[in-house]
N, C-alpha and C positions, 0 to 999 in steps of 0.2 A: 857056528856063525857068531862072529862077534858087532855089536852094535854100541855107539857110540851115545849118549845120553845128554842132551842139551836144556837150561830152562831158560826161559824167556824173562828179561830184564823187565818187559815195558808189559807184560800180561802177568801177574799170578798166576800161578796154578799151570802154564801152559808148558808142554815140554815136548823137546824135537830128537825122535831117533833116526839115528841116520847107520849108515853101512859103515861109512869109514871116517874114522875121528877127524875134523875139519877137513872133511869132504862135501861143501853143499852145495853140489855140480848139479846133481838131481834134484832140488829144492825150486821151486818155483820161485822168482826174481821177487816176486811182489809176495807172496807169504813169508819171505827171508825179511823183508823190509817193515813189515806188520807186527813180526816177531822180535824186531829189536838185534841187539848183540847177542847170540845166543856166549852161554857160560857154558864150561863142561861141567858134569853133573857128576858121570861116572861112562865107564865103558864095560859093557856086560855080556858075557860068554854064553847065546842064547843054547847054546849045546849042551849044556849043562843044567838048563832052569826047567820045568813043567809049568811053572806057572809063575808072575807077577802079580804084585798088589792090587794094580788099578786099573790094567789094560788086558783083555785077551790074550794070550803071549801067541798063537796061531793065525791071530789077525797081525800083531805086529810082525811075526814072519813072513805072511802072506804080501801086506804093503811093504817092505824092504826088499822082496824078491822084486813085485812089479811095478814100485813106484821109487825103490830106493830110500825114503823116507817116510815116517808116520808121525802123524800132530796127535800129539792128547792132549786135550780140552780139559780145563775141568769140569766140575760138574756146576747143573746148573745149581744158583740160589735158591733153597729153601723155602716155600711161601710159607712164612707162619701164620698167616692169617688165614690160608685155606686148611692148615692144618688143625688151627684152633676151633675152626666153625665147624670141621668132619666130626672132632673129638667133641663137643657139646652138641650137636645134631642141629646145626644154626642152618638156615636156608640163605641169610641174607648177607 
């Protein structure tokens, strides 16, 4: 199964798999529009992989089979300040 790899101009971090390289037949009109011009990134032979960096690779195969496409988000932003107040035992 090969998968086509897109990132989003107008989002960091956000990147769109699809089934077939500038195929977004199956992409939602208004997520296509949120996400900008997508770029190609790369196109990836999921037949060959066990796993990817940042994504489930069995959740990506799952959403490709039934939805045609998968969004990865990144992740959220870091709170430093809740992390600072865990690590000295601050309440406030």
């Amino acid at each position: 199964m090969l998968c086509a790899v897109y990132r989003s101009l107008r989002k960091e971090g956000t990147y769109l798999y699809i089934e077939k390289r500038d195929d977004f037949s199956k992409v939602p009109a208004l997520l296509l529009q949120s996400f900008g011009k997508p770029e190609l990134v790369t196109v990836i032979n999921l037949a060959k992989r066990e796993h990817l960096a940042q994504i489930d690779i069995n959740k990506l195969r799952a959403a490709l089979v039934e939805q045609g496409f998968y969004l990865q988000l990144p992740p959220p932003p870091e709170n430093l300040l809740a992390a600072h107040k865990a690590a000295n035992n601050l309440s406030r």
